[in-house]
Backbone as CSV, one residue per row, in Angstrom:
resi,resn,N_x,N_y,N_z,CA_x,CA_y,CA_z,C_x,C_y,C_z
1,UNK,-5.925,2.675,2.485,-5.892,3.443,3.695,-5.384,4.838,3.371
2,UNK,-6.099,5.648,3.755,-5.295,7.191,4.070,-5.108,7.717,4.727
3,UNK,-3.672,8.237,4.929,-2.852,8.426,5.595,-3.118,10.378,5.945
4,UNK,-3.121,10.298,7.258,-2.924,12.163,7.534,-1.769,12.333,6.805
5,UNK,-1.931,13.429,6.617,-0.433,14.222,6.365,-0.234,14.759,7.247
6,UNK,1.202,14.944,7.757,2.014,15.588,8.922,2.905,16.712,8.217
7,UNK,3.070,17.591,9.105,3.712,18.541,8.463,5.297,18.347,8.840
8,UNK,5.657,17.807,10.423,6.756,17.905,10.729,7.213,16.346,10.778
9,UNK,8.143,15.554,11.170,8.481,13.966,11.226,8.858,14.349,12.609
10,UNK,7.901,13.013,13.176,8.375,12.859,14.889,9.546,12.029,14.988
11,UNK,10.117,12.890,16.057,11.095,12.158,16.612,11.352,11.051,17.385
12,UNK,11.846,10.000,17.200,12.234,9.137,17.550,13.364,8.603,18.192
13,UNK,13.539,8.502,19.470,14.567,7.917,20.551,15.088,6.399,19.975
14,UNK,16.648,5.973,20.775,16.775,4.825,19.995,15.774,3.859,20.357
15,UNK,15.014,3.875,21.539,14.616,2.886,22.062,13.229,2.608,21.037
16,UNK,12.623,3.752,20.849,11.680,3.707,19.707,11.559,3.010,18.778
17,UNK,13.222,3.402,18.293,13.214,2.850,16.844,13.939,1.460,17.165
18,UNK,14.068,0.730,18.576,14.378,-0.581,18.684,12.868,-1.319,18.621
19,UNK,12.555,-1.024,19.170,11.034,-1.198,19.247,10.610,-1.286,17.585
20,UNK,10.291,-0.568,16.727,9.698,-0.488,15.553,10.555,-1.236,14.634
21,UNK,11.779,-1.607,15.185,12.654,-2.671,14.238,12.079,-4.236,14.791
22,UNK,12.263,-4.402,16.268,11.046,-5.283,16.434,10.209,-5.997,16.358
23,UNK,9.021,-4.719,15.588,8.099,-5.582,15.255,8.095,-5.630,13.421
24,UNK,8.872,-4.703,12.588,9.328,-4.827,11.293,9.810,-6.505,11.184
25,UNK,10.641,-6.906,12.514,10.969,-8.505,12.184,9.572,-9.396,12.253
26,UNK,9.258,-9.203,13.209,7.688,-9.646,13.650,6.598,-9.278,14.004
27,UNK,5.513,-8.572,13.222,4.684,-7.876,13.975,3.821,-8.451,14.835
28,UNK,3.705,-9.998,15.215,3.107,-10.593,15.933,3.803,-11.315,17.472
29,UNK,5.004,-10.370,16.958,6.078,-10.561,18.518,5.276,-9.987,19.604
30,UNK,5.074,-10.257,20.710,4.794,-9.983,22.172,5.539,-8.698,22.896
31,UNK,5.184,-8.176,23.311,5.525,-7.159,24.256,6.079,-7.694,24.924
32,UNK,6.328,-8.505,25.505,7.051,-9.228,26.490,8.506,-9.404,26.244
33,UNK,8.694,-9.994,24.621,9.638,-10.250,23.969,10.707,-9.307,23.668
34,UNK,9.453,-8.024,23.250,10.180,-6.923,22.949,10.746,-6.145,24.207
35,UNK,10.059,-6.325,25.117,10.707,-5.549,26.238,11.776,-6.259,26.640
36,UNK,12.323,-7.652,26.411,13.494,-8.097,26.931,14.877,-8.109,25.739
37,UNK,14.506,-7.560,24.310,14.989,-7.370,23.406,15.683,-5.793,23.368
38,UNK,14.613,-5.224,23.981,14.921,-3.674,23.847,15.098,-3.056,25.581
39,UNK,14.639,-3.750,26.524,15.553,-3.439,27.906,14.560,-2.459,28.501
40,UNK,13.326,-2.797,28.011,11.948,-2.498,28.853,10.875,-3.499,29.276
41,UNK,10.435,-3.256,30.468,8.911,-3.676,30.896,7.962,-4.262,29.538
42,UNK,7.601,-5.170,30.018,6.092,-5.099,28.896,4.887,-3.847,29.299
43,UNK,4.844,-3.746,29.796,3.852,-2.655,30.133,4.457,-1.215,29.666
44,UNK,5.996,-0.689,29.531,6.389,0.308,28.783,6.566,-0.256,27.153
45,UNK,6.965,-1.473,27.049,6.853,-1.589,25.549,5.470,-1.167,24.851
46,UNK,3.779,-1.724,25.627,2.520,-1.725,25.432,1.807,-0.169,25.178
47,UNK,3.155,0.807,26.033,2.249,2.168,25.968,3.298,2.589,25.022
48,UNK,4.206,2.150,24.651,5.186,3.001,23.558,4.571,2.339,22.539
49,UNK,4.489,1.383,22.242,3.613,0.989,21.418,2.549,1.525,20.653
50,UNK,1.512,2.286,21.697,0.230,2.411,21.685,0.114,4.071,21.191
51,UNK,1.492,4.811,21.997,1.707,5.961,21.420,2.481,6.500,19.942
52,UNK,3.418,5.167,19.631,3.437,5.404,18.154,1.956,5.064,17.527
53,UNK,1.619,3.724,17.397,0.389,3.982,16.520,-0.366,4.896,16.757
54,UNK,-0.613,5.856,18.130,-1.681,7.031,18.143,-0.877,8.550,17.066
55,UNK,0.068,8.422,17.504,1.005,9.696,16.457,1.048,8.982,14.811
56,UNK,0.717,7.948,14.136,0.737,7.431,13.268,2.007,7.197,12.418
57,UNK,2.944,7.498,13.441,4.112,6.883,13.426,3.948,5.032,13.005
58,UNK,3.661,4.362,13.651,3.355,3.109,13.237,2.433,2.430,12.997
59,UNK,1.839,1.221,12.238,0.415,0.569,12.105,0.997,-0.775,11.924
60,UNK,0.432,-1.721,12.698,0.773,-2.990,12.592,-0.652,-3.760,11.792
61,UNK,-0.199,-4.388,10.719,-1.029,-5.177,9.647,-0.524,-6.276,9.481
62,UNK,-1.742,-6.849,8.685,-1.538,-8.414,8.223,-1.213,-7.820,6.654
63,UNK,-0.014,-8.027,5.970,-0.027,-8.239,4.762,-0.286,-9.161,3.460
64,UNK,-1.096,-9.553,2.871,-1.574,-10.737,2.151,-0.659,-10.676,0.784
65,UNK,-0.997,-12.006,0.332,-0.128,-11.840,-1.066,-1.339,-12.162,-1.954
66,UNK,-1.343,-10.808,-2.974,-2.989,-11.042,-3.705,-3.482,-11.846,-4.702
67,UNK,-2.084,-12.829,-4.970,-2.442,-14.096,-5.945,-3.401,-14.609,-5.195
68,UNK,-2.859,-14.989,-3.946,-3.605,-16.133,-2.872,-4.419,-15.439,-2.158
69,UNK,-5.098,-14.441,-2.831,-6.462,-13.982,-2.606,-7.656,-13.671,-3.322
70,UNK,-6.980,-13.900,-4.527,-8.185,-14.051,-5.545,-7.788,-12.574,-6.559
71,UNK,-6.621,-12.117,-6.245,-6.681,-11.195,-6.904,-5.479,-11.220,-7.929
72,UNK,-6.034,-11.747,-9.320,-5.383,-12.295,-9.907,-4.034,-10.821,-10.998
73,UNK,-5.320,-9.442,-10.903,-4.301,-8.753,-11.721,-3.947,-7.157,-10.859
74,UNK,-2.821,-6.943,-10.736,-1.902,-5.690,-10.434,-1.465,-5.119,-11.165
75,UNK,-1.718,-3.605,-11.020,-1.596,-2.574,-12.122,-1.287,-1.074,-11.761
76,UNK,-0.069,-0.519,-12.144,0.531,0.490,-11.950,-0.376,1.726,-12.475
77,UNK,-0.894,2.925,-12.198,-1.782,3.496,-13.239,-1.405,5.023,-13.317
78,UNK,-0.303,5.257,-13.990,0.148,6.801,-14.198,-1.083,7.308,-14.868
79,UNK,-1.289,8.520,-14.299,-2.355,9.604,-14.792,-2.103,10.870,-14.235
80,UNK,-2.414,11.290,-15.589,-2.023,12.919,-16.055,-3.207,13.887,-16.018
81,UNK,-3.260,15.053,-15.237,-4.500,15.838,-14.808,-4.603,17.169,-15.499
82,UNK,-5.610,17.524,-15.065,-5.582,19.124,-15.694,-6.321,19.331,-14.518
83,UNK,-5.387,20.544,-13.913,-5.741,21.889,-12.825,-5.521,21.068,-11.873
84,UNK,-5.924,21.256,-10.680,-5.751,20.870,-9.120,-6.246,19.355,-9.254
85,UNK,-4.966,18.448,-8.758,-4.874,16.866,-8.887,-5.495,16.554,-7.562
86,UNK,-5.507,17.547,-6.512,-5.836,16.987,-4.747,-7.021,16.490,-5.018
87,UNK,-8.132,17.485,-5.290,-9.442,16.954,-5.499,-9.965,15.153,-6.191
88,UNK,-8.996,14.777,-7.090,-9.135,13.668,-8.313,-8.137,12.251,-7.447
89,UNK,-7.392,13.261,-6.376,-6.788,12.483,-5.680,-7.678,11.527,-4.591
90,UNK,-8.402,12.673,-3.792,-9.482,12.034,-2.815,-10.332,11.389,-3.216
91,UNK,-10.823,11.230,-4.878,-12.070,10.489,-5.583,-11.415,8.990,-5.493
92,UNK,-9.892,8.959,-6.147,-9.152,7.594,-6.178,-9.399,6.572,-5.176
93,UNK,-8.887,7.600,-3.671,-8.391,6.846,-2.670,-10.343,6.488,-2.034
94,UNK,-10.809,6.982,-2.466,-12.401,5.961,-2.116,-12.451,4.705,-2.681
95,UNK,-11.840,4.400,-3.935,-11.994,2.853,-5.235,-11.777,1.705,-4.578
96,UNK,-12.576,1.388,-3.989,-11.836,-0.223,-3.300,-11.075,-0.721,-4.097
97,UNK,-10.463,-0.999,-5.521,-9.662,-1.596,-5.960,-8.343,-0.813,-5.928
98,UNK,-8.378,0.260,-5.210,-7.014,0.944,-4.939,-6.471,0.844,-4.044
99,UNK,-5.395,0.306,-3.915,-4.329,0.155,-2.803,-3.248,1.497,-2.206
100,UNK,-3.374,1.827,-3.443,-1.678,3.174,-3.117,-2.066,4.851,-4.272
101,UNK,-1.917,5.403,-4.064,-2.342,6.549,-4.747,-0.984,7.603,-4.414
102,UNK,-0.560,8.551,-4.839,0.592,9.237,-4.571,0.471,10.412,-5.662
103,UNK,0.375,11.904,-5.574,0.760,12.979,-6.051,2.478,12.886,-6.556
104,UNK,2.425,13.284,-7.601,4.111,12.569,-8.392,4.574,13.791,-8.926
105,UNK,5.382,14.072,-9.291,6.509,15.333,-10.150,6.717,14.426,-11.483
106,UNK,7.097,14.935,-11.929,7.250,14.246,-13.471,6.408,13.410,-14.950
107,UNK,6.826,12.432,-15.397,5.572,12.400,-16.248,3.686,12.127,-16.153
108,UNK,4.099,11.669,-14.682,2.616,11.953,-14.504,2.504,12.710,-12.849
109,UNK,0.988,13.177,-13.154,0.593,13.877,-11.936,0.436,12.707,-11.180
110,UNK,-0.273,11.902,-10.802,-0.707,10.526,-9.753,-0.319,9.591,-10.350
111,UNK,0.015,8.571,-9.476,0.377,7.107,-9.760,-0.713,6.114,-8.995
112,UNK,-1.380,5.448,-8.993,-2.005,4.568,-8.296,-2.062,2.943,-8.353
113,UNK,-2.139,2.550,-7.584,-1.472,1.213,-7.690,-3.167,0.255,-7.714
114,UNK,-3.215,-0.762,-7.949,-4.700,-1.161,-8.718,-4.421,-2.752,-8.582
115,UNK,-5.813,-3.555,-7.667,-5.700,-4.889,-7.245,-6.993,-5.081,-8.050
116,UNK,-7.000,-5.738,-9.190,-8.585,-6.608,-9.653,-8.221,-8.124,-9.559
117,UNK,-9.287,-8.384,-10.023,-9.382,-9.922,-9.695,-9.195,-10.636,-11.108
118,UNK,-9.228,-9.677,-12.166,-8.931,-10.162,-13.714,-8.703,-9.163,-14.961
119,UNK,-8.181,-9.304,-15.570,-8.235,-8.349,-17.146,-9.473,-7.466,-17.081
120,UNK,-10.991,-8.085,-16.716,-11.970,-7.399,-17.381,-12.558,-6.476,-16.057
121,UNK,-11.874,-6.797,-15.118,-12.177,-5.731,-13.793,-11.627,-4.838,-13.805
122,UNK,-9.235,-4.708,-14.619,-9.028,-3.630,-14.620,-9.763,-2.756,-15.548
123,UNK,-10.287,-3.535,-16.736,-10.373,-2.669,-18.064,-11.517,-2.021,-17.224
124,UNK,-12.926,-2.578,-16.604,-13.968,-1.676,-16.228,-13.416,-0.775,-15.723
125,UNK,-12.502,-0.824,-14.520,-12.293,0.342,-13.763,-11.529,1.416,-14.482
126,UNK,-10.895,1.468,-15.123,-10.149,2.270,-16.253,-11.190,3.148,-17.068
127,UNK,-11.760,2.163,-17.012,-12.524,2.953,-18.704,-14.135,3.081,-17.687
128,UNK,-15.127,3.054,-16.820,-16.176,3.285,-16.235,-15.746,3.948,-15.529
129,UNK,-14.333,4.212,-14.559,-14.449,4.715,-13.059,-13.249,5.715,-13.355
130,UNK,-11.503,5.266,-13.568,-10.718,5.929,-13.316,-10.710,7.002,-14.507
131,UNK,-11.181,6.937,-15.851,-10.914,7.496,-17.323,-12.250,8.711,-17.166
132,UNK,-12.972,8.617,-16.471,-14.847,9.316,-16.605,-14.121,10.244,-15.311
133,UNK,-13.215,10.254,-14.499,-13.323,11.125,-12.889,-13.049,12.658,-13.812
134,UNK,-13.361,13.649,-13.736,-13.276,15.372,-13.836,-11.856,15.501,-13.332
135,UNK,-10.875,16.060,-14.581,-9.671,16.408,-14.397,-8.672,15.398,-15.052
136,UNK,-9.089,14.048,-15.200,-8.133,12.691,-15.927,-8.019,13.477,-17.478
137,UNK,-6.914,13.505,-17.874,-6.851,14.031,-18.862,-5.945,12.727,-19.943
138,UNK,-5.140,11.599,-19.149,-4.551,10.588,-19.787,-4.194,9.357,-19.240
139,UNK,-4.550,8.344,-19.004,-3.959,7.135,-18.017,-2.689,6.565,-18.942
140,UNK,-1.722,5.966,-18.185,-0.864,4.599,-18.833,-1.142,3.971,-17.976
141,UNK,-1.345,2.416,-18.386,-1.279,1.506,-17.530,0.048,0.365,-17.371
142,UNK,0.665,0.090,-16.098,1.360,-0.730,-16.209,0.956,-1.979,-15.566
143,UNK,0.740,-2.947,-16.450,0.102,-4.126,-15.885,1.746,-4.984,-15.319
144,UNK,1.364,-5.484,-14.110,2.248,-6.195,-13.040,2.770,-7.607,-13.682
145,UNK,3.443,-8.323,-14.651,3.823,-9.721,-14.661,3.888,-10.299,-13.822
146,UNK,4.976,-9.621,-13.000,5.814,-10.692,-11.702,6.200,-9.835,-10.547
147,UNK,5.859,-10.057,-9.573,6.272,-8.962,-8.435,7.827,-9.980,-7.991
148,UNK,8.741,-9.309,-7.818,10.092,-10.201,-8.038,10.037,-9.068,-6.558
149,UNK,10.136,-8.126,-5.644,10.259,-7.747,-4.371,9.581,-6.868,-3.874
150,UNK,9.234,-6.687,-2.219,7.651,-5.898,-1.847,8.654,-5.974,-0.327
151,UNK,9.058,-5.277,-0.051,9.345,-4.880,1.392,8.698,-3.820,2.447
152,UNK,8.317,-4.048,3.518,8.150,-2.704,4.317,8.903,-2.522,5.378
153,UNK,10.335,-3.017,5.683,11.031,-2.817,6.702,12.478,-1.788,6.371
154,UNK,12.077,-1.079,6.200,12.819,0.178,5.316,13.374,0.468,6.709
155,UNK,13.358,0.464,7.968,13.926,0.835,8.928,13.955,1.925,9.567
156,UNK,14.471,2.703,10.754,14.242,3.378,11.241,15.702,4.666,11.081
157,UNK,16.281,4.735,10.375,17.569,5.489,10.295,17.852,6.328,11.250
């Protein structure tokens, strides 16, 4: 998925961010629930709701775990560019086997995060798709052993 970029961070009331803690516990909690949790209507929980995900403040998903989807290998993929990375950036985030992509400071220009289904899907995509794009000047790959933690309830501070 790609994400707009925003220039400024919206603000958020507490009630907001009771709300978005919420559904961080459950995203399949009820409006109903939440409005008696957070000390609103269901029908104001439904449009506060509706107006974070329109400001893209929030997105409620199903998260899968990609063993138990067939996707047997995960792979970290630092790469190092020459000249303007934005362009090599937008080619990435088209790869269906890309999950996460990020402009980085330090040893590499992009990081991208990489779901195949085996050894010989990352190696194609490496060496046919991500190694051939205009501007890749070096990949490392970090292949995934064990995902030991994966959170997205980082909270609302």
């Amino acid at each position: 998925m790609t994400k707009t970029p925003r220039t400024k961070a919206v603000h958020l009331d507490d009630t907001a961010k009771a709300i978005v803690q919420q559904l961080q516990i459950d995203g399949r909690r009820s409006y109903s629930e939440i409005g008696k949790a957070v000390g609103l209507s269901e029908a104001a929980v439904r449009q506060r709701v509706q107006k974070l995900t329109d400001s893209g403040v929030l997105q409620v998903v199903a998260v899968t775990d990609p063993l138990q989807m067939g996707f047997n290998r995960q792979a970290m993929i630092g790469i190092r560019t020459s000249g303007d990375s934005r362009a090599l950036v937008e080619l990435l985030t088209e790869m269906r086997e890309v999950d996460y992509v990020v402009l980085t400071a330090g040893s590499f220009d992009i990081l991208v995060e990489v779901v195949c289904e085996d050894d010989d899907e990352l190696i194609e995509l490496l060496h046919s798709k991500i190694r051939t794009l205009p501007g890749v000047v070096e990949t490392e790959t970090f292949v995934y052993l064990k995902l030991h933690k994966q959170l997205y309830n980082w909270g609302t501070r």
